[in-house]
N, C-alpha and C positions, 0 to 999 in steps of 0.2 A: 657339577657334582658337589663342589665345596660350598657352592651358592645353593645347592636345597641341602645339604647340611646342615647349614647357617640359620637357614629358617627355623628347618624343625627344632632345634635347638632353641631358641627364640622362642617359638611357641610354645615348643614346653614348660622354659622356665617362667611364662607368662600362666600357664593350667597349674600348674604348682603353685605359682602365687596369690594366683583366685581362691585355688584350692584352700590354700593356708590361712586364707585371709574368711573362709565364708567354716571353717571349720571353727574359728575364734570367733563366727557371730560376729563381723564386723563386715559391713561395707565399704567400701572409698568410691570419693567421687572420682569418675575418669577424666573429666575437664570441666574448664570455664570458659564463660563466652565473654569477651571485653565489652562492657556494655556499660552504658551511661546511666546514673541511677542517684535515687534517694533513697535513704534507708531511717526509720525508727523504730527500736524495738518496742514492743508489745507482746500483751498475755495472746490475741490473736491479728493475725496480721493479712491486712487485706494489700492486694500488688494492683498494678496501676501501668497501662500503657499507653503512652501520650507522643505526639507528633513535634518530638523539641527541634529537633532539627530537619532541615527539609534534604537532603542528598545524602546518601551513603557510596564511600569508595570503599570498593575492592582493589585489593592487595594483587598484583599480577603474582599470576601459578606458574612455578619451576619444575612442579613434580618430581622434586628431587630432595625437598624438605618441608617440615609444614608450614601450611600457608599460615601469613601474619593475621591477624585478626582486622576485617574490615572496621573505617571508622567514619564519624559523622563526619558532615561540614554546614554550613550556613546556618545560625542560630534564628531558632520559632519563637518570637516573645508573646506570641496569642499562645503556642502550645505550650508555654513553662508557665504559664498564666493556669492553665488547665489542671497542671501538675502540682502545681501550689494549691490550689484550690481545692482539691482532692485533701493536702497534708493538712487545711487547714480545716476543712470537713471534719477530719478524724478528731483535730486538737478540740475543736469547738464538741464533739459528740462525747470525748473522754471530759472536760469539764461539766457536762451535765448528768445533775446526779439523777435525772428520770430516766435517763438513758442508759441500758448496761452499767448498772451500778458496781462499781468494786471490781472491773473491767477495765484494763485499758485497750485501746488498740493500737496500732501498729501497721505501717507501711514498707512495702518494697515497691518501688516506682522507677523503672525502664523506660527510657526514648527508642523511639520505633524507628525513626530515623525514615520515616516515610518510603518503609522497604519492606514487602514481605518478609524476606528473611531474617531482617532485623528484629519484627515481629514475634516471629517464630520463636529465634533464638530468645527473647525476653519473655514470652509464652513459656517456654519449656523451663525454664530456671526458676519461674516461678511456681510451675507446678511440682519440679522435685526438687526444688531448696538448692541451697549455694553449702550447705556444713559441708567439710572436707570429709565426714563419717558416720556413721549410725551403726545402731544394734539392730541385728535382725531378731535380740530376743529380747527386746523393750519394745514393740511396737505400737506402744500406747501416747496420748497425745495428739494435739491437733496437725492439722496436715500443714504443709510450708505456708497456703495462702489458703483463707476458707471463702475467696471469690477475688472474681478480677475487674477492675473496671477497663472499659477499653475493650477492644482497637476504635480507633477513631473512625478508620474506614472499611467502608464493605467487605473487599477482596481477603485486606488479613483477617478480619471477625469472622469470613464463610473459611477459611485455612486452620485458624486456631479453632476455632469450634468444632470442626471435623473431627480434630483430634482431642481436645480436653473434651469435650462433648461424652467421650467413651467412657469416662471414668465420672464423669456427671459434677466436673468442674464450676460452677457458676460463673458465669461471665456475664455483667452489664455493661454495654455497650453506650457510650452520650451520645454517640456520632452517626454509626453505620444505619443508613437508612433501607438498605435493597430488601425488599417484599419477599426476597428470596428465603431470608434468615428465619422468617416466622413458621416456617418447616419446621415443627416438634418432630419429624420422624427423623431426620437430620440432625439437629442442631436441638438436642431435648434441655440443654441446660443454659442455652443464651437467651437474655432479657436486653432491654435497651430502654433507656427513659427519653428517646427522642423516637416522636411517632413514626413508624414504617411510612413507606412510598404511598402505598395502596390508600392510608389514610391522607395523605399529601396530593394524591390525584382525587379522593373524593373532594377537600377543599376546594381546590379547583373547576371541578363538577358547581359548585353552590356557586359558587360567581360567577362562570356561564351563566346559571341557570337566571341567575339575579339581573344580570344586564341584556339575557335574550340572543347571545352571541350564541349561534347555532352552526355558523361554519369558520370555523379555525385552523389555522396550519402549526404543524408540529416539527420542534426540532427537539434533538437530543442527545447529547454525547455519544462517543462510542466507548463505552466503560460499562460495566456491571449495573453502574446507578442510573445510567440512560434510558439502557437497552431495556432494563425492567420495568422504571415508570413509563415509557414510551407503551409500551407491551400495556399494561396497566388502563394508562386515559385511554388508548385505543376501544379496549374492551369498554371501559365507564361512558365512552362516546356513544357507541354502538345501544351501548341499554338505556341511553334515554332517546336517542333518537338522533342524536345530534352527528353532522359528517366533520373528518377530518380533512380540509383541503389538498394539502400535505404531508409528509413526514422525512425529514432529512435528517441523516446525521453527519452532525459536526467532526471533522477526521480531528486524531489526536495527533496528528505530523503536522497539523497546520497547512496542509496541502492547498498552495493558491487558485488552482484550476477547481478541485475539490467546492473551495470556497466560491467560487466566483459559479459555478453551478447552481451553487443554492443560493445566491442572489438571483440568479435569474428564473429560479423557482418561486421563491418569494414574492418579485415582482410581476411574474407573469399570472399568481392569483389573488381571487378576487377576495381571498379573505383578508380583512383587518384586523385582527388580532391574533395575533403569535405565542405559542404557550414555547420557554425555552425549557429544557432539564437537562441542566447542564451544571458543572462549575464554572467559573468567570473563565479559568485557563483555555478552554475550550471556546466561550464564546465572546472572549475579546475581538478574536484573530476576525470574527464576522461583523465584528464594530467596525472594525478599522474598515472592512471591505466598507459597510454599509456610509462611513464619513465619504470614502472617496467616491462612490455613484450616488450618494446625498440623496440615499432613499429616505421618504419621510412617509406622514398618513398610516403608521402602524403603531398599535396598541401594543404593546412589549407585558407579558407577564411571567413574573420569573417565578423560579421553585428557589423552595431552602438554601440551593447552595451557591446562588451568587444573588439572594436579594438583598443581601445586608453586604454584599461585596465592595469593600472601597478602592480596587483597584477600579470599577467601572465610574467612579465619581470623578473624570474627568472634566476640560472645559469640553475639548472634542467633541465630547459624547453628550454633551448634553441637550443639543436643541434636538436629538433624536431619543434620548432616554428618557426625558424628562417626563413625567406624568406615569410614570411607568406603576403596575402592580403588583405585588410580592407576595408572596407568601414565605412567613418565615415562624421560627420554632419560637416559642415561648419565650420572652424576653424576662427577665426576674433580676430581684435585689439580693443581693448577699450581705446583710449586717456585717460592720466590723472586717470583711475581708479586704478592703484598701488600706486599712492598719497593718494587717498581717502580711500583704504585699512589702507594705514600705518597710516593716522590720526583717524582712530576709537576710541572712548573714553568709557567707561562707564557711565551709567548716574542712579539718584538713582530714576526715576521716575519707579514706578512698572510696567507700559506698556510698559517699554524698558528693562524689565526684561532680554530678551535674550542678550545684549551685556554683563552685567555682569556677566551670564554664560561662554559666548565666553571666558574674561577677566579670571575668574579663571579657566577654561580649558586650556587656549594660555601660561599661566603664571604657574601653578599648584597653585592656593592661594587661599584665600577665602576672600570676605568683611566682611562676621562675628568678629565682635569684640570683647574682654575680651580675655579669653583662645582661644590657641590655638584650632583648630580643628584638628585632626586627620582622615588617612583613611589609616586600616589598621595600619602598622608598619611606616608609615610618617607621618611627624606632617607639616600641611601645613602652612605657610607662611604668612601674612597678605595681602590683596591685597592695594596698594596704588592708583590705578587709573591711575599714574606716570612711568608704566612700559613701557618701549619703545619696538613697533610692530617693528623696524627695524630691527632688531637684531636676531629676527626669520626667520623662514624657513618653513615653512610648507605650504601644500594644498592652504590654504585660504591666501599665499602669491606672489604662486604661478601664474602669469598672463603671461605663454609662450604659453598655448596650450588653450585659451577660448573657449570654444565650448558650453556647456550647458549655462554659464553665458553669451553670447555671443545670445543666443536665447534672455536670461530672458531681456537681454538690447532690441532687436528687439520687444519683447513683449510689455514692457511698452511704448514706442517712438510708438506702430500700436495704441493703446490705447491713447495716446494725441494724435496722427494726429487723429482719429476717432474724439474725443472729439474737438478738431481746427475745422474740418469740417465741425461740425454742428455749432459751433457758427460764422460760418462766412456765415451760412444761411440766405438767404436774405428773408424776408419777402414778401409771393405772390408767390414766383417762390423753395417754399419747397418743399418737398419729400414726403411731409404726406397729408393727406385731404385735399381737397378746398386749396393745393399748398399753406401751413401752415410750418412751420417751429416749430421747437423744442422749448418748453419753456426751458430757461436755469434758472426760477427759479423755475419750476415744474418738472426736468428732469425726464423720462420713460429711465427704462434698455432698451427696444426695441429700442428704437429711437439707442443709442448705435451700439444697435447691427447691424441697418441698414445702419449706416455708418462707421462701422468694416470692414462691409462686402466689402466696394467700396476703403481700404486704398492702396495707392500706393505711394510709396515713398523710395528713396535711400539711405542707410545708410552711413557715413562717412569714414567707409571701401571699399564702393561700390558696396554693395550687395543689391539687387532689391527685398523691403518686398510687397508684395501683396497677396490675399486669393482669391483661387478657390471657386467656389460653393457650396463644403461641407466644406470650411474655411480651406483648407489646404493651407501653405504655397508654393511657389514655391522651385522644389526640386532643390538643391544643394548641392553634398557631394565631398568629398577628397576621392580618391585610394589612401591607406597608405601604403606602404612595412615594414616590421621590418628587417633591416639591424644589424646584429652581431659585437660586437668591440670585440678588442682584449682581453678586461677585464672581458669579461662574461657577457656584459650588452646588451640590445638591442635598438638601436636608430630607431625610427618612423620617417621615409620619405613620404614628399607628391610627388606619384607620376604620380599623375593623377587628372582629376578634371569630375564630370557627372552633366547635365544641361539638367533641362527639360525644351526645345526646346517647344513643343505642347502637346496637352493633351494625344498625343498616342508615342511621341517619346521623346528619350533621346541623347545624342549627350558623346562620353565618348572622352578624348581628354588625351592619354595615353604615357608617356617617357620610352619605354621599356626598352631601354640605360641604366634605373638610377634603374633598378628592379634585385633585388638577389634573386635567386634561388637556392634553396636547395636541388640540386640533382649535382651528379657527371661529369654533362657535363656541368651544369648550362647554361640548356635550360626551356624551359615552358615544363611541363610532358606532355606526351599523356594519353589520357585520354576519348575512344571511348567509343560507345554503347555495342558491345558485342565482347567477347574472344570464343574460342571453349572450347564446355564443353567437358571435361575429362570423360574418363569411369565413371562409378557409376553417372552419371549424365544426364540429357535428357532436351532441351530445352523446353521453357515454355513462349509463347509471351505473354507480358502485356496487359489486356485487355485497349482499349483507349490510348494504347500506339501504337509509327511507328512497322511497321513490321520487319525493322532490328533489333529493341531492343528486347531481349530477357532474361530471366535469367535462369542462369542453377541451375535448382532442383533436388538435391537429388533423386533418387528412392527412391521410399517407401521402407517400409518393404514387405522381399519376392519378391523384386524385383531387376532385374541386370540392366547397360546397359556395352555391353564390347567393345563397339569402339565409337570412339570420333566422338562427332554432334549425339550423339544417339537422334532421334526422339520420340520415346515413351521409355520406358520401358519393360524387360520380363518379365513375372510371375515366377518365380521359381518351378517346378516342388511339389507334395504334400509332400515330404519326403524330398526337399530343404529346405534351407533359403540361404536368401542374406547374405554375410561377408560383416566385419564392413565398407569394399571399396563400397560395393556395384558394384562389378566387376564380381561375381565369384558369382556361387550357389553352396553351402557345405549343406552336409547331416546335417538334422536336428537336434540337443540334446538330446536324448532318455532319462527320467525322471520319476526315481518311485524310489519307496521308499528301500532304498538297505541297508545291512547292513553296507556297509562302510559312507554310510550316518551319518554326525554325530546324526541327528533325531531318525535314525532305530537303531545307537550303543546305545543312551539311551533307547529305548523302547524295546530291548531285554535284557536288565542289568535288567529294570525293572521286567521283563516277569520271568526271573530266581531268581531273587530274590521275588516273591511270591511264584512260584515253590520249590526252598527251605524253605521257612517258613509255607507252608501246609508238604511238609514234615518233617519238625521238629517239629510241632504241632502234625502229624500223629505219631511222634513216639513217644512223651510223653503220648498222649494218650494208645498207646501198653502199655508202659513199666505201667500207673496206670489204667487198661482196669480191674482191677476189685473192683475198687473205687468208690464209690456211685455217685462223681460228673459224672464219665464214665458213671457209668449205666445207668445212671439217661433218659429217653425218650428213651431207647434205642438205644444204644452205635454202634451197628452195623449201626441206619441211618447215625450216625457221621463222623465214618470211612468212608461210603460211599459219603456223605457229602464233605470233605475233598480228597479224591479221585476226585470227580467233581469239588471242584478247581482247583485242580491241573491240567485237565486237562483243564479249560477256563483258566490258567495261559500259558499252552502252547500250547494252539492254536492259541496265539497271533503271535506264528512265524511264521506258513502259512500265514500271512500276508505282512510279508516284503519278500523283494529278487524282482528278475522280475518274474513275474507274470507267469505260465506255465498251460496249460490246466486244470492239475491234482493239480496243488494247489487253483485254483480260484475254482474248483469242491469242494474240499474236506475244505478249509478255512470255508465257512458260515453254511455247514452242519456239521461241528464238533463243530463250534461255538454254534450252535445253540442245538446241544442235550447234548453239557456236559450241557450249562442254565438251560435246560429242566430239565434236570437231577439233577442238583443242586437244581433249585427253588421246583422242585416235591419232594425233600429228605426234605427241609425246609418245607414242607407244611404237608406232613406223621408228622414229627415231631411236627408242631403244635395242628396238630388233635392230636396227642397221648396226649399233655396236656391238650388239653379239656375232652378228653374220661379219661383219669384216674382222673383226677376233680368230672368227674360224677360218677363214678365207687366209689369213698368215701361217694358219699351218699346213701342212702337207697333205692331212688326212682330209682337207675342208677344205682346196683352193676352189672349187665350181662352186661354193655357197651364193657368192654376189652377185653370178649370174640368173643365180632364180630371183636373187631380192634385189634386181636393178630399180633407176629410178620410177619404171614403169610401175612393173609393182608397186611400188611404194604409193605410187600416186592411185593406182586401183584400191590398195588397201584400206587406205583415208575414205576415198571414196563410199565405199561399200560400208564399212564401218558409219559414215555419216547418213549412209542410204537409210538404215535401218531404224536410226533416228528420226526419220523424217517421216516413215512408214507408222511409227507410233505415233508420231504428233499428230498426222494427216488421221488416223482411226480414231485417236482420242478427237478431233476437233467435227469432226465427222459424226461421231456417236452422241456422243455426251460435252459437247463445249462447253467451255467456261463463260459465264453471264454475269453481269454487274446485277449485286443483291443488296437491296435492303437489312442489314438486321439489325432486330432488338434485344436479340438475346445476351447479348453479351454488359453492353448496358444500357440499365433498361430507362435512364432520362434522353439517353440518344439514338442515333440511327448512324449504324457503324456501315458505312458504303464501304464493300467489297467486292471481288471476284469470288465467286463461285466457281471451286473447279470442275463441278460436274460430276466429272467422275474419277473417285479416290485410288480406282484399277490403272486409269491412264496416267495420272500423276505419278503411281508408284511407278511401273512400268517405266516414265522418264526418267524417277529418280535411279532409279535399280540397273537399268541399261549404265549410267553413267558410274555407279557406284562402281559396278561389273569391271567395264571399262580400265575403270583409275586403279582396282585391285589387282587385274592382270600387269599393269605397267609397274606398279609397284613391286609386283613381286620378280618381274623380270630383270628390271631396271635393280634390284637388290640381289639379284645373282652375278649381275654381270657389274658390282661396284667394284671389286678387286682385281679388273681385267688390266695386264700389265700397259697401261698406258701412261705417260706424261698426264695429258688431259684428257681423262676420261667421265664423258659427260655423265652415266651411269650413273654419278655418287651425286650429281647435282638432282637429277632426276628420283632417284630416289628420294631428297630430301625432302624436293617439290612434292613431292604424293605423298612425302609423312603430313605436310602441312595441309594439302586436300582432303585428306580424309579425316585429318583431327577436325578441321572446319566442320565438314560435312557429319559428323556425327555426332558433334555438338549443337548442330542448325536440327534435330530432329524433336529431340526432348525441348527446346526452346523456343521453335515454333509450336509445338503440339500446347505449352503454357501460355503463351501471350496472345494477350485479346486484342481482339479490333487493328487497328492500325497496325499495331507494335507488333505481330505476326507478318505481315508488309517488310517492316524496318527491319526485323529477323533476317526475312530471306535476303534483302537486298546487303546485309551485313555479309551473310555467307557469301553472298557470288563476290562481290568487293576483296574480303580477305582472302578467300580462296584464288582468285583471278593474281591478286596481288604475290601472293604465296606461289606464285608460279613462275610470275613476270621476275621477283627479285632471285628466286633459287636456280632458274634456269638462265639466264640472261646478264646477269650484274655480276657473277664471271668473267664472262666471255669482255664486256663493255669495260672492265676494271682490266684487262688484258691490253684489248686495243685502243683504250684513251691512256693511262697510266703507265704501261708496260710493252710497248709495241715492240721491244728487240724480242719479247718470247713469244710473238705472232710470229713465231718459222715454224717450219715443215718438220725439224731437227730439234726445236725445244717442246714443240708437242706429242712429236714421238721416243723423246726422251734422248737419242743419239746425241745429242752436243755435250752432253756430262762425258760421254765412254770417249768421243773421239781427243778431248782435252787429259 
């Protein structure tokens, strides 16, 4: 009650304050995201998201307060390379007075922290500004950012653009390459100055086409950028005619079984050249396979995102990468920007937080003052601000091979000439309504975007920036070779350049002269559609693929083929299978239960070791057969009793060996009337404790003359008669035969018994079920009969464990195949037999070995407690 009080309360005073606050024409922001940034003000302000650090931690949820704000870890000096380069774009664009004259611009620049949500979060803050307030009745003025550069990758650029997309955000992207983004109906306001996929697998397409390489195998990440260039060359394959041998993808778990798969996909075709798209992270993990099975003889050609990779410029990796061919994005010079590098400073403005990171990462130091700070076993250093970037070496010093920064520069410079464009709009002769022109103190993101869409212009380098219809940039890449030194290192040559010409062709413009190849003639490998399949093998045309491509398949199982170009496949004969060649049909595995089996050695150790313990029961018994515990229910059932184990102990060995007329005859009919015989000896015996129960009282002394041991001895009888009557009609009618089968599996030939017929089998089993449920439930009326030792309670136990066997043995033989159906039953008769021997017997034997003064007359009928 007091807790939904408390709310609405709460909420009220929260509609009151909105209230208050939207009736004074003022806004407030509701929060901030903790985010790593650069910031410079400007008349317009373009934002920027870049990949500075690679891991983002989240803060563990309490749900009891608000979460802390997630933060980076391990600094990117390739992506603050990025990010600089971007702030130095702008600085260089405001210094030139051709450019937005009398204009400055202005950055806000976010690390993504290689997190979608990080993304996002610096997505959104860029689109509705960090002010703590605004007027809802000044709405006039430029928007927080009038374009964004970035995301670097695919995943967040299809996220962010979904949603800034709506309000027609402009977003150019350096990075994100998937084919998927070039969806105007999707994505109406994203551009990118680095060429989509689709134009990446057309290149590819030209250098097939140039060396003749018409059958190839395909690998490719499992990420958005794989999945869709894979998708992509498949189809570009298809339309010129050319087959794919393969297509695997590389698991992103680094999965070793995974990998060691598609090594043996690789090796098992006949193509020589391998297209990868992939990033390096992806396809290290199949380097390393490929060093340790020292596959060689393959032509390696990479895409954009590991040909310039120098994690792969290993010694390892080299006698297998070397010669390899790349395809990669534009490489370009940036005037002056290695100056503007090395004068980077710190600054203690919080929204330039990220250079101070940079600074004690470049440096290892920290600006914290007083005590040292420590990480780990190093005590870091103080930062001064005063430390000279010359001096260093690293990534983000690094300006030989621009490429990504190289975009981020062509990005900002498409985004001012956009922004130039419209303000040199002449009033009347505009692009919008009634031949209107853009207000430049009311700017609309769309206006933007619609003269993004019309930018042309040439860069300083000399490279021609303009946007097709779904805002991709015009394609231009480098054919890279990796040429080997003497040192174990590998050097990256351009040796080639590919140019989209028209929107259907490419133009590739290739110095074979200056190309190392990694084969022993050092020529280009061959590398056709199909080889001749080998015995065990039978062609198999791709469906939608030419008719000369082909792949050769395996025969099935039970299947040969034994000359080369085999067309189909043979069957192998019923009593064949196919060898592991698949060349040859060999007689099939014959499979039963044998005693060299190690299964059948334990279940006849088993079998003998009951068989001796009812005969050593049976002879303790002799040696005290005239002991009251002996006498006791009549000593001759027990004997006979004990005799019927012994032989369900050894009929368990008609069970194993192969199988022969006369043992699958005589196995279930001997099984089945010692049971008989057994369970009818346990059931005489429990009548006798009720009949002599009744025969002590008054009402019942003539009982034990009808159930003398005549009786008892007719009743076993009769009872096992009947038993015998089924077996002889089942063996008679329908016997059991030793059978071949195949069905169960199909490389063997499962030798079994046949029972013939599933009515007689039941019939044995049901008679005995019948049987052991009448003793149970007799034997469980008469467990609280006032005796000392009354066997009733052991017998009872004994038939809880009969039947739990036995109707556990139904569901588990009806599941197990072949053999293990065999071991089933001979399990059941074993525990069951055993379940009988310890419940009824290992009493009586723990009496007369351990405790013979209560083998009387007087401590079994309980009298020696009353007469003391």
């Amino acid at each position: 009650m007091w807790l939904t009080l408390c709310i609405s309360l709460y909420l009220s005073l929260n509609c009151i304050s909105a209230a208050s606050d939207f009736k004074s024409g003022i806004c407030l922001i509701q929060g901030h995201f903790n985010l790593n940034g650069m910031y410079k003000e400007g008349d317009f302000i373009l934002g920027g998201l870049f990949e500075v650090h690679f891991f983002t931690v989240f803060p563990e949820l309490s749900f009891r307060a608000e979460p802390e704000s997630p933060y980076c870890e391990i600094f990117n000096m390739e992506g603050f390379q990025h990010a600089q380069t971007m702030a130095f774009a702008i600085d260089e664009i405001n210094k030139n007075p051709n450019l937005l004259p009398n204009i400055t611009l202005g950055y806000h620049l976010y690390d993504n922290c290689v997190m979608l949500g990080m993304a996002f979060r610096a997505a959104i803050s860029l689109a509705t500004g960090t002010e703590q307030s605004f007027s809802i009745l000044n709405c006039t003025g430029p928007p927080p950012v009038i374009g964004i550069v970035g995301d670097a990758s695919s995943t967040p650029s299809i996220a962010i653009s979904s949603v800034l997309g709506l309000f027609r955000v402009p977003i150019v992207s350096h990075y994100a390459t998937c084919s998927c983004l070039s969806d105007r109906k999707k994505y109406p306001s994203f551009f990118r100055t680095i060429p989509s996929d689709a134009f990446q697998v057309r290149a590819m397409i030209q250098i097939l086409r140039h060396f003749g390489w018409t059958w190839v195998g395909l690998l490719y990440s499992d990420d958005d950028y794989g999945v869709y260039a894979a998708q992509l060359f498949q189809q570009e394959m298809q339309l010129f005619g050319y087959c794919v041998s393969f297509s695997e993808i590389l698991p992103h778990d680094n999965n070793l079984r995974d990998i060691r798969r598609t090594m043996e996909v690789i090796q098992a075709s006949t193509a020589r050249v391998v297209i990868v798209f992939a990033p390096s992270s992806f396809f290290i993990p199949l380097m390393e396979e490929v060093v340790l099975q020292n596959m060689t003889g393959r032509q390696w050609i990479a895409s954009e995102a590991w040909a310039t990779s120098v994690e792969s410029h290993t010694p390892r990796f080299l006698p297998f990468l070397r010669g390899t061919l790349g395809i990669a994005i534009r490489r370009g010079e940036i005037q002056r920007l290695h100056d503007f590098l090395l004068h980077v400073h710190p600054s203690s403005d919080p929204r330039n937080n990220m250079l101070r990171i940079f600074w004690e990462n470049m440096f290892e130091c920290s600006f914290e003052t007083g005590a040292k700070e420590t990480d780990g076993e190093q005590v870091k250093k103080v930062c001064t601000g005063q430390e000279d970037l010359v001096i260093t070496n690293t990534p983000y010093t690094d300006v030989s091979g621009l490429r990504a920064s190289y975009n981020v520069y062509k990005a900002v410079y498409a985004l001012a000439h956009a922004l130039h464009d419209l303000m040199q709009c002449e009033e009347g002769r505009g692009p919008f309504s009634g031949n209107r022109c853009a207000d430049i103190k009311n700017l609309k993101p769309w206006q933007m975007v619609h003269y993004l869409q019309k930018v042309n212009f040439t860069t300083d380098f000399g490279d021609h920036v303009s946007f097709d219809k779904n805002g991709d940039a015009l394609a231009i890449y480098d054919v890279l070779n990796w040429h080997p030194n003497s040192d174990e290192s590998i050097n990256i040559y351009t040796v080639g350049v590919i140019n989209e010409v028209t929107e259907t062709g490419m133009v590739l413009k290739l110095d074979e002269n200056a190309i190392y190849w990694n084969f022993q003639d050092k020529k280009p490998p061959r590398s056709v559609c199909s080889e001749s399949c080998p015995p065990g093998t039978r062609q198999a045309t791709r469906k939608g693929f030419p008719v000369c491509c082909f792949d050769c398949l395996p025969c099935g199982d039970g299947e040969i083929s034994n000359t080369t170009d085999a067309v189909e496949c043979i069957v192998c004969p019923d009593e064949f299978w196919s060898n592991m060649d698949k060349d040859k049909c060999v007689p099939k595995d014959v499979e039963f239960l044998s005693y060299e089996d190690p299964l059948g050695i334990s279940l006849t150790t088993v079998s003998l070791l009951g068989t001796c313990f009812c005969a050593l029961v049976l002879v303790v018994f002799a040696h005290h057969h005239n002991t009251p515990i002996v006498r006791a229910n009549n000593s001759e059932l027990s004997f006979l009793l004990l005799v019927s184990l012994k032989l369900c102990f050894l009929c368990v060995l008609l069970f194993i060996g192969q199988p022969q007329l006369w043992t699958c005859q005589l196995r279930h009919a001997v099984f089945g009337i010692s049971f008989v015989l057994c369970i009818s000896s346990i059931l005489v015996k429990t009548m006798v404790v009720i009949a002599v129960f009744k025969s002590s009282r008054p009402e019942g002394k003539g009982a034990m003359k009808w159930f003398g041991a005549t009786q008892q001895r007719c009743t076993v009888l009769v009872l096992t008669a009947l038993q015998v009557v089924i077996c002889t009609v089942w063996l008679s009618t329908a016997s059991p035969t030793p059978h071949k089968n195949n069905q169960y599996i199909r490389s063997k030939i499962v030798y079994e018994c046949a029972i013939g017929s599933v009515t007689g089998f039941s019939m044995l089993l049901g008679y005995i079920g019948l049987l052991a449920a009448v003793s149970f439930l007799l034997a469980f009326l008469a467990r609280n009969l006032p005796d000392n030792f009354n066997e009733a309670k052991f017998i009872t136990f004994s038939m809880i464990i009969f039947c739990a066997v036995w109707i556990a043995f139904v569901p588990a033989y009806v599941s197990s195949p072949g053999k293990y159906s065999v071991a089933v039953e001979i399990f059941a008769i074993l525990a069951s037999s055993f379940g009988l021997l310890v419940a009824i017997f290992a009493p009586k034997c723990y009496i007369i070995l351990l405790h013979p003064e209560r083998n009387t007359k007087n401590a079994i009928m309980g009298r020696e407690t009353h007469k003391k």
